[in-house]
N, C-alpha and C positions, 0 to 999 in steps of 0.2 A: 593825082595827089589828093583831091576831093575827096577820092572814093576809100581811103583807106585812115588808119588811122593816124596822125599829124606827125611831122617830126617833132611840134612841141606838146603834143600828146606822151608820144614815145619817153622826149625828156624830161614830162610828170611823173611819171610812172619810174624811169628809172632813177628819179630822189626819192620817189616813196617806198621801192620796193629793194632798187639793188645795197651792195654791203656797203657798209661808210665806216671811217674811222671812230671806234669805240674804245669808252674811258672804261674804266674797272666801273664796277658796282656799285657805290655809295656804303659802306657796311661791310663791304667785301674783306674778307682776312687775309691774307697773307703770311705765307708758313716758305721758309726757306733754308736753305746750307750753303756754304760758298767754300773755297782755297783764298786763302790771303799769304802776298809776298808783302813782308814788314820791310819798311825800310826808314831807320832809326838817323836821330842825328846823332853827329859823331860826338857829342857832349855827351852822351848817352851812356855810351862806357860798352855798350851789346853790340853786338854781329845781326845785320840785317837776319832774318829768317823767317820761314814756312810753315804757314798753320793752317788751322780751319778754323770754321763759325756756323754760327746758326743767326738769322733775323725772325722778328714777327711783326707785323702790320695791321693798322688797319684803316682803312679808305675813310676818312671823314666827308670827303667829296669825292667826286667822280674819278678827278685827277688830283687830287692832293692825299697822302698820306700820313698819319706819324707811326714808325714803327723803331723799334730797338733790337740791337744785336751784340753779340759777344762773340769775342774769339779768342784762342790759344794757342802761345807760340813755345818753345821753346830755345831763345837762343843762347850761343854761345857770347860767353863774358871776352871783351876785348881784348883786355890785359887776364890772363890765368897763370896761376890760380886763382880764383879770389878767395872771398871768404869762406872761411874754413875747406880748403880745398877747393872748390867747385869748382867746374868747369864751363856750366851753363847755369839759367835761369829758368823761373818761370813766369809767362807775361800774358796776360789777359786786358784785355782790350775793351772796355763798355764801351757801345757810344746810344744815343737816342737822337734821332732829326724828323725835321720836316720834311718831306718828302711831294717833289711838283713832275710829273709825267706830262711830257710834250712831243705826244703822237704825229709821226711826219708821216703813217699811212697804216694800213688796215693792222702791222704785224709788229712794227719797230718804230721807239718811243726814243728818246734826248732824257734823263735822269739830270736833277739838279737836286742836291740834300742841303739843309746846313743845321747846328745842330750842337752837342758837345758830346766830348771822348773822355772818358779816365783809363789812364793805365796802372796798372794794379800788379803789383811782382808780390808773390804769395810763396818765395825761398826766402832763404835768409839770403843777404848780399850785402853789398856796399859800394855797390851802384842807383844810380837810376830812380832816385827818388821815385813814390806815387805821385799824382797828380795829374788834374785833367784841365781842358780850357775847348777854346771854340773851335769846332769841324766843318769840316766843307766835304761834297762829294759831288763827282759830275761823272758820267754813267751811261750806257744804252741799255736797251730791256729788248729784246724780241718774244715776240709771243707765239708760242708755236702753236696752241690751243687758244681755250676762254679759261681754261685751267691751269696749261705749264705754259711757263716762260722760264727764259733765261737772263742772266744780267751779265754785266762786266762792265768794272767801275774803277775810279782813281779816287782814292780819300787822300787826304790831307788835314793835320789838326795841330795844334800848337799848344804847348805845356807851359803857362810863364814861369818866372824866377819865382823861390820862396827859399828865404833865407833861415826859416824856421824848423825847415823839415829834418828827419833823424834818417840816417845818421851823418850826414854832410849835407851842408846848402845845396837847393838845386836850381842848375841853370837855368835859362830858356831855353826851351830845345823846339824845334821843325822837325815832324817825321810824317812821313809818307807811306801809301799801302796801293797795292793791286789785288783785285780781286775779282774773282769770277763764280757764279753756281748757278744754282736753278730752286725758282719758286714754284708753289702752289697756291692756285688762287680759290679762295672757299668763297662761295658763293649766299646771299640769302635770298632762296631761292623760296618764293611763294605757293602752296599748297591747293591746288584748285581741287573742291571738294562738286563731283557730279550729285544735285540733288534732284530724285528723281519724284513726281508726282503721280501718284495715280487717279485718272478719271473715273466717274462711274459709266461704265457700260452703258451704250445707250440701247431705250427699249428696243423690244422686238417691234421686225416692220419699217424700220426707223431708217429710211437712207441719208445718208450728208453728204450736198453737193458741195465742195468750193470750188473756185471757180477766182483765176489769179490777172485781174486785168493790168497791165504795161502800163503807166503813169507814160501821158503824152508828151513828146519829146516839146523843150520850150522852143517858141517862135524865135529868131532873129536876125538879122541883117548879116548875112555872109561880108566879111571884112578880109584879104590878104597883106601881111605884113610881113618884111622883111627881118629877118633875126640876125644874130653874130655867127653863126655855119653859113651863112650866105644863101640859104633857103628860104624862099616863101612859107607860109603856113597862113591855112586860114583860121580864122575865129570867128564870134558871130559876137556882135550887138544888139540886144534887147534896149525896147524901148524905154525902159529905166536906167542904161549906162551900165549895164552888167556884164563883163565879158564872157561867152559860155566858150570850151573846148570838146572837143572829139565828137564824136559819132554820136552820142549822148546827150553831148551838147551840157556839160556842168559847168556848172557857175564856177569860176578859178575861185572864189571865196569859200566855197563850200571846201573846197579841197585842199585847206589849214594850210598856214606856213611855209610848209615845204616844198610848195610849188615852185617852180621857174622854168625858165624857158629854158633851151640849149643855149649853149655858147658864154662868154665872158663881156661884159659889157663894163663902160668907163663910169657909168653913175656912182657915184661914190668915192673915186679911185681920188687920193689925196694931190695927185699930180691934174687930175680934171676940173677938179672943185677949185683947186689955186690958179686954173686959166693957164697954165706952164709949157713953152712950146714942145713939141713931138722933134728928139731928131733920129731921123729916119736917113740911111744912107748918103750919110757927111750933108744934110742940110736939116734946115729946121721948119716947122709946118707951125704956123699958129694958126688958131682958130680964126673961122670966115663966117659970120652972118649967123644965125639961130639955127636951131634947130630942124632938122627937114624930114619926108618920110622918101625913102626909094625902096625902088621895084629889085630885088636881087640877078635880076636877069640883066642889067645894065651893070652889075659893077662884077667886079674879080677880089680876090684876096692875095697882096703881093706882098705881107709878113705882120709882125704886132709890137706893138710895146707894151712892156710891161706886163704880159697875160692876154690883154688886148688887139684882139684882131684889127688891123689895115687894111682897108679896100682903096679898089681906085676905079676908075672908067674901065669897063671894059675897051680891049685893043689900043687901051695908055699905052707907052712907049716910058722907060724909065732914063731919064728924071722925071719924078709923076708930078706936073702941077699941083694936083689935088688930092688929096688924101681924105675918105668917110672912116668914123670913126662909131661903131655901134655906141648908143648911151643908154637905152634899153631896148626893151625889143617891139620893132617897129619906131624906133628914134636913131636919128643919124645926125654926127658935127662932120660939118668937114671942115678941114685945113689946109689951107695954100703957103707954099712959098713963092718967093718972088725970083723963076731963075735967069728972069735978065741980070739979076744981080748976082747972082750965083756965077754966069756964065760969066762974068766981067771980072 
Protein backbone atom coordinates (compact mmCIF):
# COMPACT_ATOMS: atom_id res chain seq x y z
CA UNK A 1 0.00 0.00 0.00
CA UNK A 2 3.22 2.23 0.80
CA UNK A 3 4.38 1.74 -2.37
CA UNK A 4 1.78 3.15 -4.56
CA UNK A 5 -0.47 5.84 -4.60
CA UNK A 6 -3.03 6.13 -1.42
CA UNK A 7 -6.65 5.27 -1.51
CA UNK A 8 -6.99 8.93 -0.13
CA UNK A 9 -4.77 10.03 -2.62
CA UNK A 10 -6.95 8.38 -5.42
CA UNK A 11 -10.12 10.17 -3.56
CA UNK A 12 -8.14 13.88 -3.97
CA UNK A 13 -7.85 13.51 -7.27
CA UNK A 14 -11.13 12.07 -7.90
CA UNK A 15 -12.93 15.57 -6.29
CA UNK A 16 -10.68 17.49 -8.16
CA UNK A 17 -10.69 15.90 -11.35
CA UNK A 18 -13.83 13.51 -11.98
CA UNK A 19 -17.51 15.20 -13.34
CA UNK A 20 -19.75 16.67 -10.38
CA UNK A 21 -23.02 17.91 -10.64
CA UNK A 22 -23.13 21.31 -12.58
CA UNK A 23 -25.33 24.49 -12.37
CA UNK A 24 -25.99 26.50 -15.63
CA UNK A 25 -23.58 29.37 -16.23
CA UNK A 26 -24.30 32.62 -14.34
CA UNK A 27 -25.41 34.77 -17.64
CA UNK A 28 -26.30 31.74 -19.34
CA UNK A 29 -29.45 32.30 -21.83
CA UNK A 30 -31.89 30.20 -22.39
CA UNK A 31 -33.99 29.91 -25.59
CA UNK A 32 -36.77 27.50 -25.69
CA UNK A 33 -40.43 25.76 -27.34
CA UNK A 34 -42.75 23.57 -25.62
CA UNK A 35 -46.65 21.65 -26.39
CA UNK A 36 -48.94 22.88 -23.75
CA UNK A 37 -52.23 20.83 -22.70
CA UNK A 38 -54.53 23.83 -21.23
CA UNK A 39 -56.82 22.84 -18.70
CA UNK A 40 -59.30 25.71 -17.97
CA UNK A 41 -61.77 26.05 -15.06
CA UNK A 42 -65.10 25.34 -15.74
CA UNK A 43 -66.24 29.15 -14.93
CA UNK A 44 -64.35 29.68 -17.78
CA UNK A 45 -66.97 29.01 -20.29
CA UNK A 46 -63.65 27.23 -22.91
CA UNK A 47 -62.91 23.55 -23.72
CA UNK A 48 -59.57 22.57 -22.21
CA UNK A 49 -57.05 22.62 -25.42
CA UNK A 50 -53.61 22.12 -27.23
CA UNK A 51 -51.03 24.61 -27.97
CA UNK A 52 -47.52 25.73 -28.24
CA UNK A 53 -44.99 28.39 -26.79
CA UNK A 54 -41.91 29.71 -26.72
CA UNK A 55 -39.82 30.78 -23.24
CA UNK A 56 -36.48 32.87 -22.77
CA UNK A 57 -34.11 33.06 -19.68
CA UNK A 58 -31.69 34.19 -18.14
CA UNK A 59 -29.43 32.72 -15.35
CA UNK A 60 -28.98 35.47 -12.64
CA UNK A 61 -27.10 32.73 -10.66
CA UNK A 62 -25.82 29.45 -11.18
CA UNK A 63 -29.17 27.88 -10.30
CA UNK A 64 -31.67 30.46 -10.19
CA UNK A 65 -33.37 31.99 -13.28
CA UNK A 66 -36.00 34.67 -14.48
CA UNK A 67 -37.24 33.92 -17.69
CA UNK A 68 -40.77 34.64 -19.64
CA UNK A 69 -42.84 32.79 -21.93
CA UNK A 70 -46.02 32.88 -24.24
CA UNK A 71 -48.32 30.45 -25.51
CA UNK A 72 -51.25 29.81 -27.91
CA UNK A 73 -54.27 27.98 -27.86
CA UNK A 74 -57.17 27.80 -29.71
CA UNK A 75 -60.04 26.46 -27.81
CA UNK A 76 -63.32 25.60 -28.30
CA UNK A 77 -66.28 27.81 -26.51
CA UNK A 78 -68.36 25.66 -24.15
CA UNK A 79 -71.77 26.58 -24.81
CA UNK A 80 -71.76 27.32 -29.11
CA UNK A 81 -72.47 29.33 -30.71
CA UNK A 82 -71.23 32.13 -29.02
CA UNK A 83 -70.63 35.53 -30.18
CA UNK A 84 -71.35 36.39 -33.36
CA UNK A 85 -71.30 32.81 -34.36
CA UNK A 86 -67.99 31.30 -33.24
CA UNK A 87 -67.22 28.31 -32.37
CA UNK A 88 -63.79 28.77 -30.77
CA UNK A 89 -61.52 31.35 -29.36
CA UNK A 90 -58.25 32.80 -29.20
CA UNK A 91 -56.05 32.50 -26.02
CA UNK A 92 -52.70 33.40 -25.25
CA UNK A 93 -51.16 32.78 -22.14
CA UNK A 94 -48.17 35.32 -20.63
CA UNK A 95 -46.50 34.26 -17.72
CA UNK A 96 -42.88 35.59 -16.19
CA UNK A 97 -41.28 33.49 -12.93
CA UNK A 98 -38.51 32.96 -10.89
CA UNK A 99 -37.09 30.08 -11.73
CA UNK A 100 -34.71 27.63 -8.86
CA UNK A 101 -32.98 24.25 -10.45
CA UNK A 102 -32.24 21.48 -7.82
CA UNK A 103 -29.71 19.22 -9.43
CA UNK A 104 -30.23 15.38 -8.04
CA UNK A 105 -27.10 14.38 -10.30
CA UNK A 106 -24.83 15.12 -13.21
CA UNK A 107 -28.08 15.23 -15.98
CA UNK A 108 -31.60 15.61 -14.09
CA UNK A 109 -32.67 18.69 -12.04
CA UNK A 110 -36.34 19.21 -9.74
CA UNK A 111 -37.85 22.69 -11.50
CA UNK A 112 -39.71 25.02 -8.95
CA UNK A 113 -41.24 28.40 -10.74
CA UNK A 114 -43.56 31.03 -9.08
CA UNK A 115 -44.29 33.92 -10.75
CA UNK A 116 -47.59 35.61 -12.48
CA UNK A 117 -49.82 34.55 -15.66
CA UNK A 118 -52.22 36.88 -17.76
CA UNK A 119 -54.49 35.39 -20.07
CA UNK A 120 -55.39 37.35 -22.95
CA UNK A 121 -58.42 36.33 -25.66
CA UNK A 122 -57.56 38.51 -28.75
CA UNK A 123 -61.48 37.34 -30.63
CA UNK A 124 -64.33 38.94 -30.01
CA UNK A 125 -66.29 36.69 -27.29
CA UNK A 126 -68.26 36.84 -24.28
CA UNK A 127 -66.51 34.56 -22.26
CA UNK A 128 -63.56 34.56 -20.18
CA UNK A 129 -62.84 37.77 -19.25
CA UNK A 130 -58.77 38.80 -19.42
CA UNK A 131 -56.87 38.74 -16.47
CA UNK A 132 -53.96 37.43 -14.75
CA UNK A 133 -52.84 36.74 -10.85
CA UNK A 134 -50.16 34.47 -9.12
CA UNK A 135 -48.46 31.14 -10.97
CA UNK A 136 -46.77 28.30 -9.67
CA UNK A 137 -44.78 25.69 -11.56
CA UNK A 138 -43.00 22.38 -10.51
CA UNK A 139 -40.97 20.62 -13.30
CA UNK A 140 -37.94 18.18 -14.11
CA UNK A 141 -35.15 19.38 -16.83
CA UNK A 142 -32.87 16.66 -18.13
CA UNK A 143 -29.89 17.75 -19.71
CA UNK A 144 -28.74 15.73 -22.58
CA UNK A 145 -25.66 18.15 -23.39
CA UNK A 146 -24.11 21.71 -21.75
CA UNK A 147 -26.41 22.94 -24.58
CA UNK A 148 -29.86 20.97 -25.03
CA UNK A 149 -32.15 19.94 -22.42
CA UNK A 150 -35.42 18.98 -22.13
CA UNK A 151 -38.19 20.05 -19.62
CA UNK A 152 -41.65 18.76 -18.56
CA UNK A 153 -43.75 20.73 -16.16
CA UNK A 154 -47.18 21.09 -14.40
CA UNK A 155 -48.23 25.07 -14.02
CA UNK A 156 -50.94 26.12 -12.30
CA UNK A 157 -52.09 29.98 -11.84
CA UNK A 158 -55.27 31.57 -10.48
CA UNK A 159 -57.22 34.55 -12.06
CA UNK A 160 -59.25 36.54 -9.04
CA UNK A 161 -62.76 37.91 -9.35
CA UNK A 162 -63.17 41.47 -10.96
CA UNK A 163 -66.55 42.68 -11.06
CA UNK A 164 -65.57 45.54 -13.37
CA UNK A 165 -64.39 43.75 -16.43
CA UNK A 166 -66.41 44.06 -19.96
CA UNK A 167 -68.37 42.41 -21.02
CA UNK A 168 -69.61 40.39 -17.76
CA UNK A 169 -68.10 40.08 -14.32
CA UNK A 170 -65.53 37.73 -14.03
CA UNK A 171 -65.27 34.94 -11.69
CA UNK A 172 -62.28 33.37 -9.81
CA UNK A 173 -61.22 30.78 -11.88
CA UNK A 174 -58.31 27.71 -11.15
CA UNK A 175 -56.77 26.55 -14.38
CA UNK A 176 -54.02 24.26 -15.04
CA UNK A 177 -51.40 23.34 -17.83
CA UNK A 178 -48.88 20.44 -18.88
CA UNK A 179 -46.23 20.99 -20.71
CA UNK A 180 -43.21 19.66 -22.28
CA UNK A 181 -40.12 20.92 -25.04
CA UNK A 182 -36.79 21.42 -25.31
CA UNK A 183 -34.24 24.28 -24.41
CA UNK A 184 -31.11 25.77 -25.64
CA UNK A 185 -28.61 26.80 -23.36
CA UNK A 186 -26.22 29.93 -24.68
CA UNK A 187 -23.36 30.02 -23.05
CA UNK A 188 -20.92 33.24 -22.18
CA UNK A 189 -18.13 31.67 -23.20
CA UNK A 190 -14.60 33.57 -22.61
CA UNK A 191 -12.26 34.39 -25.63
CA UNK A 192 -8.71 33.29 -24.80
CA UNK A 193 -6.48 35.32 -27.02
CA UNK A 194 -2.72 33.19 -27.70
CA UNK A 195 -0.14 36.34 -27.37
CA UNK A 196 2.71 35.35 -28.71
CA UNK A 197 6.36 37.23 -28.04
CA UNK A 198 9.15 37.23 -29.98
CA UNK A 199 12.91 36.98 -28.46
CA UNK A 200 15.86 38.39 -29.91
CA UNK A 201 18.00 35.56 -31.42
CA UNK A 202 20.79 35.07 -29.32
CA UNK A 203 24.32 35.76 -30.71
CA UNK A 204 26.51 33.61 -32.65
CA UNK A 205 28.57 30.84 -30.42
CA UNK A 206 26.06 31.44 -27.78
CA UNK A 207 24.99 28.03 -26.16
CA UNK A 208 21.97 27.87 -23.39
CA UNK A 209 22.18 25.15 -20.94
CA UNK A 210 19.00 24.77 -18.61
CA UNK A 211 19.07 22.39 -16.60
CA UNK A 212 15.49 21.54 -14.35
CA UNK A 213 16.39 20.39 -10.69
CA UNK A 214 13.18 18.24 -8.70
CA UNK A 215 12.33 20.46 -5.59
CA UNK A 216 13.09 17.97 -2.55
CA UNK A 217 10.46 15.81 -1.48
CA UNK A 218 9.32 17.41 2.35
CA UNK A 219 10.47 15.45 5.40
CA UNK A 220 7.95 13.63 7.59
CA UNK A 221 6.64 11.17 10.02
CA UNK A 222 4.83 8.40 8.20
CA UNK A 223 1.48 8.21 10.11
CA UNK A 224 -1.49 5.24 9.20
CA UNK A 225 -5.00 6.15 9.73
CA UNK A 226 -8.04 4.42 9.36
CA UNK A 227 -10.90 6.02 7.01
CA UNK A 228 -14.75 5.28 6.40
CA UNK A 229 -14.06 2.48 3.24
CA UNK A 230 -12.38 0.67 6.14
CA UNK A 231 -8.77 1.03 4.59
CA UNK A 232 -5.78 2.16 6.16
CA UNK A 233 -3.86 5.01 4.38
CA UNK A 234 -0.86 6.53 5.21
CA UNK A 235 0.02 10.29 5.70
CA UNK A 236 2.94 11.99 6.87
CA UNK A 237 3.58 14.61 9.69
CA UNK A 238 5.86 17.36 9.46
CA UNK A 239 7.31 18.81 12.31
CA UNK A 240 5.11 22.01 12.08
CA UNK A 241 1.48 19.89 12.21
CA UNK A 242 1.17 19.83 8.55
CA UNK A 243 -0.44 16.85 6.99
CA UNK A 244 1.49 15.98 3.53
CA UNK A 245 -0.23 13.05 1.04
CA UNK A 246 0.89 10.76 -1.75
CA UNK A 247 4.08 10.06 -3.26
CA UNK A 248 4.87 13.82 -3.43
CA UNK A 249 4.11 14.17 -0.21
CA UNK A 250 1.58 17.86 -0.56
CA UNK A 251 0.58 19.66 2.00
CA UNK A 252 -3.54 18.74 1.98
CA UNK A 253 -3.66 22.71 2.39
CA UNK A 254 -1.98 23.53 -0.67
CA UNK A 255 -4.51 21.47 -2.37
CA UNK A 256 -7.68 24.11 -1.80
CA UNK A 257 -11.12 23.02 -0.59
CA UNK A 258 -11.85 20.26 -2.48
CA UNK A 259 -9.87 18.01 -0.78
CA UNK A 260 -11.24 14.86 1.23
CA UNK A 261 -10.83 11.79 2.01
CA UNK A 262 -13.01 8.57 0.73
CA UNK A 263 -15.85 7.67 2.51
CA UNK A 264 -18.88 9.49 4.39
CA UNK A 265 -18.13 10.48 7.87
CA UNK A 266 -20.70 11.76 11.00
CA UNK A 267 -18.92 15.16 11.78
CA UNK A 268 -21.45 17.46 11.02
CA UNK A 269 -24.35 15.11 10.60
CA UNK A 270 -27.32 16.91 12.58
CA UNK A 271 -28.26 13.48 14.28
CA UNK A 272 -24.23 13.42 15.72
CA UNK A 273 -23.96 16.81 16.77
CA UNK A 274 -27.53 16.35 18.91
CA UNK A 275 -25.69 13.21 20.59
CA UNK A 276 -29.08 10.98 19.16
CA UNK A 277 -29.08 7.31 19.64
CA UNK A 278 -28.14 4.84 16.25
CA UNK A 279 -30.89 2.31 15.90
CA UNK A 280 -29.50 -0.36 14.25
CA UNK A 281 -31.25 -3.77 13.74
CA UNK A 282 -34.42 -3.21 16.28
CA UNK A 283 -31.95 -1.87 19.12
CA UNK A 284 -30.41 1.42 19.85
CA UNK A 285 -26.56 2.12 20.34
CA UNK A 286 -25.67 5.47 22.18
CA UNK A 287 -22.62 6.89 22.31
CA UNK A 288 -19.65 5.31 24.62
CA UNK A 289 -16.55 7.37 25.92
CA UNK A 290 -14.65 10.00 23.43
CA UNK A 291 -13.28 9.66 20.65
CA UNK A 292 -10.67 6.99 19.57
CA UNK A 293 -8.27 6.00 16.59
CA UNK A 294 -8.46 2.19 15.24
CA UNK A 295 -6.31 0.02 13.00
CA UNK A 296 -8.98 -1.06 10.00
CA UNK A 297 -7.71 -4.44 10.06
CA UNK A 298 -9.69 -5.16 13.50
CA UNK A 299 -12.99 -3.99 12.54
CA UNK A 300 -15.57 -5.06 9.57
CA UNK A 301 -18.41 -3.03 8.14
CA UNK A 302 -21.86 -4.63 9.05
CA UNK A 303 -24.35 -1.55 7.21
CA UNK A 304 -24.93 2.64 7.98
CA UNK A 305 -27.06 5.16 8.98
CA UNK A 306 -27.92 7.69 7.51
CA UNK A 307 -25.07 7.75 4.65
CA UNK A 308 -22.80 6.66 7.48
CA UNK A 309 -20.80 3.65 7.44
CA UNK A 310 -21.08 1.04 10.68
CA UNK A 311 -18.22 -1.08 11.79
CA UNK A 312 -18.03 -3.52 14.45
CA UNK A 313 -15.23 -6.04 15.73
CA UNK A 314 -14.09 -8.11 13.51
CA UNK A 315 -15.63 -11.94 13.93
CA UNK A 316 -18.67 -9.83 16.21
CA UNK A 317 -21.42 -12.21 16.06
CA UNK A 318 -24.83 -10.10 15.50
CA UNK A 319 -26.34 -8.75 18.02
CA UNK A 320 -23.16 -6.39 17.88
CA UNK A 321 -22.45 -5.02 21.40
CA UNK A 322 -20.52 -2.26 19.88
CA UNK A 323 -20.93 -0.33 16.99
CA UNK A 324 -17.53 2.38 15.61
CA UNK A 325 -18.80 5.12 13.91
CA UNK A 326 -16.26 7.05 11.45
CA UNK A 327 -16.27 11.08 12.53
CA UNK A 328 -13.59 11.99 10.35
CA UNK A 329 -10.81 10.36 9.03
CA UNK A 330 -8.78 8.71 11.33
CA UNK A 331 -11.47 9.51 14.25
CA UNK A 332 -13.87 6.93 15.53
CA UNK A 333 -17.24 7.09 18.25
CA UNK A 334 -18.28 4.03 19.22
CA UNK A 335 -21.72 2.93 20.57
CA UNK A 336 -22.89 0.25 22.78
CA UNK A 337 -26.12 -1.17 23.71
CA UNK A 338 -27.04 -2.73 26.69
CA UNK A 339 -28.27 -6.57 25.35
CA UNK A 340 -28.81 -7.93 28.61
CA UNK A 341 -31.48 -5.69 28.46
CA UNK A 342 -32.47 -6.23 25.14
CA UNK A 343 -32.26 -9.96 25.68
CA UNK A 344 -34.74 -9.61 28.93
Amino acid sequence: MKGGITPAVVAVAGLLFAPAVQAQTQWAVEIGGFGRYSIFDSDVGIENAIGAGGRVGLFIFENLSIEGEMSYAEPDLTDQPGWQGREFISHELWQGRLMYTHWLNDNAGILFGAGYAYDNYSRVRNVAARGGGPAGLVGLRYRFTDLLSARIEGIGYMVPEDEDTHVAPRPSTLNFGLQAGLSLIVRDREVQVETIVELPAPPPDTVIVTREVAAPIPQGTPTEICIATGENVTIYITPQGDTLIGDRRVPVGALGPGVAFAGNYADGAPWYVADEPIPFQDREYVRSGGNVGLDCANIMRVGEYQGVPLFADVGAQSPYETLYVPVRPGVWQAYQTDLAAVRA
